[in-house]
C-alpha distance (Angstrom), angle and dihedral (degrees) to the residues before:
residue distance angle dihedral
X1 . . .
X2 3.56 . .
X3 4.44 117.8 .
X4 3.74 109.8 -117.1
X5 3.89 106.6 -113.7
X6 4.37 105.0 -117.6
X7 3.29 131.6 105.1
X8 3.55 109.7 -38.7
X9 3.61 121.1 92.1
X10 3.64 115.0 -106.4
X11 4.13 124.7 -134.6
X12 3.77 116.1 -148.2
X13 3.71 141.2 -171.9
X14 3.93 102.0 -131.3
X15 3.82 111.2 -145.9
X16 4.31 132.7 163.7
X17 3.56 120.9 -129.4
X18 3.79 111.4 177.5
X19 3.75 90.5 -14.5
X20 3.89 82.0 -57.1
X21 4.28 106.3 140.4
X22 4.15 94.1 -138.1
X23 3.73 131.3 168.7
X24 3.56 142.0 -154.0
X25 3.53 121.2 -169.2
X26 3.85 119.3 -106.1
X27 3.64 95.9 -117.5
X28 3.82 89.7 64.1
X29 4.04 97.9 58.1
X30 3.21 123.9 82.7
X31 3.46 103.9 177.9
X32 3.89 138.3 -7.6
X33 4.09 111.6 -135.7
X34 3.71 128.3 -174.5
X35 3.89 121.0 -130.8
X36 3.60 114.6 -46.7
X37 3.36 140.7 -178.8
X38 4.40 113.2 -93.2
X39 3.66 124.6 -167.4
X40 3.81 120.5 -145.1
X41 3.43 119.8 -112.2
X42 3.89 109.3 -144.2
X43 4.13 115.1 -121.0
X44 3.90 86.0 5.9
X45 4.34 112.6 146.7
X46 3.63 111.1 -94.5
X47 3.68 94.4 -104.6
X48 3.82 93.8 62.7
X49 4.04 100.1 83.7
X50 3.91 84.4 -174.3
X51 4.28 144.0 -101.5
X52 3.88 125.7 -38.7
X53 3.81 119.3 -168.1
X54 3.92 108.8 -121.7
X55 3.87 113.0 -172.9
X56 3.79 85.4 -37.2
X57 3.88 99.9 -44.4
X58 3.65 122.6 121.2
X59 3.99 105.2 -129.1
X60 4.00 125.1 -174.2
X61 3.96 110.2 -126.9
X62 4.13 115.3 -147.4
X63 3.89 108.4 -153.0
X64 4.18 85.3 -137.3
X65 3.95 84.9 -158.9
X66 3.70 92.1 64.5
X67 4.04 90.0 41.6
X68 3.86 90.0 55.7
X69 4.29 91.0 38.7
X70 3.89 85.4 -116.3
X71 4.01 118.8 149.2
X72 3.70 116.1 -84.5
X73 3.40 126.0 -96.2
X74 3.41 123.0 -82.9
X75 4.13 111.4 -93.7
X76 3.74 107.6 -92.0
X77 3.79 97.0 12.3
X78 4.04 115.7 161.8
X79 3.99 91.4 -132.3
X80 3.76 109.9 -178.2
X81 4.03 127.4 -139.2
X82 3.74 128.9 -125.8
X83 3.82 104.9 -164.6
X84 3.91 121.0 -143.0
X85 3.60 141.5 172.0
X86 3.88 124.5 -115.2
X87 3.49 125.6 167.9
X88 3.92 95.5 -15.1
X89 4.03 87.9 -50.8
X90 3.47 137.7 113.9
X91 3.93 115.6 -121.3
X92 4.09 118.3 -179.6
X93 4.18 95.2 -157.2
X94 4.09 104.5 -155.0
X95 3.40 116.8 -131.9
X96 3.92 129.4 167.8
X97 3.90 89.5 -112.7
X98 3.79 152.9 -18.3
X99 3.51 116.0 -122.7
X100 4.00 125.0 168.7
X101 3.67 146.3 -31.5
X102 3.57 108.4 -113.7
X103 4.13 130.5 174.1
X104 3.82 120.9 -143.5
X105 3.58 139.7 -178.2
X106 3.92 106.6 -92.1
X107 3.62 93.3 -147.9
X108 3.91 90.9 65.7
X109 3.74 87.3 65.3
X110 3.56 112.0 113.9
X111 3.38 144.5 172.9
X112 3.93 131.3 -76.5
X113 3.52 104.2 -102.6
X114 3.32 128.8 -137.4
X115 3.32 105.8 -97.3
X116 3.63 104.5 63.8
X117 3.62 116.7 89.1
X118 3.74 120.6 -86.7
X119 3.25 98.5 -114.6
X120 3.89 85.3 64.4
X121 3.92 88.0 49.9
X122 3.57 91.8 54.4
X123 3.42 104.7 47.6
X124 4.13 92.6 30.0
X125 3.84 126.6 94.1
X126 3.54 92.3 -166.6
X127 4.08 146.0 -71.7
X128 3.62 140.6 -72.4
X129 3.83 117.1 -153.2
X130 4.10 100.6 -145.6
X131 4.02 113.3 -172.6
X132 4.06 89.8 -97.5
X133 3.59 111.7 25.8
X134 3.92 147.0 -6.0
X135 3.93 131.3 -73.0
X136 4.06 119.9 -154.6
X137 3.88 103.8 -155.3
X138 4.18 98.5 -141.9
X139 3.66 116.5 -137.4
X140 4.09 98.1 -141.6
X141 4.04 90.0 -164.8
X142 3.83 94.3 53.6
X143 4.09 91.6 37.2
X144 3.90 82.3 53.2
X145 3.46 108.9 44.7
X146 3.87 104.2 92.8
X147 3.67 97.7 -167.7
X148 3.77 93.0 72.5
């Protein structure tokens, strides 16, 4: 799912996670929802914050704090989905908030260095260096895939 850094510019969905700038590129969203209401599923990992009704469809949200071992979200926080599809499934990934579309050069990707947190690493395709702070580039198949 992830765009293969070269020459070609790269668009991305801008999002903030912890007052984290991330991205996930434009390809992988399939929609952009406002807060909504998530019921628990019983026994479910802690990552899973639950299922939210879109137009009908039953869609698993991932609480992307827990998936990167950040604090929790503040109680009563408006968190906003970006839905993606994995595996022929809906997921609605939770993030604090959506912010732009932006297009970058995708041979200023670079790797996760080493001193961000693993977690970041593992679920990270790489950085953008913007004039006034950093960008983690989210790999939506490695932030999605549960068993890892």
């Amino acid at each position: 799912m992830i765009a293969v850094a070269g020459m070609t510019p790269m668009a991305l969905v801008t999002l903030s996670v912890a007052g984290q700038l991330c991205g996930i590129p434009v390809s992988d969203v399939r929609d952009i929802l406002s807060a909504r209401p998530i019921t628990r599923i019983p026994l479910a990992p802690p990552e899973i914050a639950g299922n939210l009704n879109l137009r009908g469809r039953i869609v698993t949200a991932l609480d992307i704090r827990r998936r990167l071992d950040l604090p929790a979200a503040p109680p009563g926080a408006a968190l906003m989905s970006l839905v993606t599809e994995y595996q022929g499934e809906l997921y609605a990934m939770l993030v604090d908030c959506v912010l732009e579309v932006i297009t970058l050069p995708g041979e200023t990707l670079e790797a996760i260095p080493s001193t961000l947190p693993r977690t970041w690493a593992k679920h990270g395709a790489g950085i953008f260096q913007l004039p006034d702070r950093l960008l983690v580039m989210l790999d939506v198949t490695r932030l999605l895939d549960l068993a890892h």
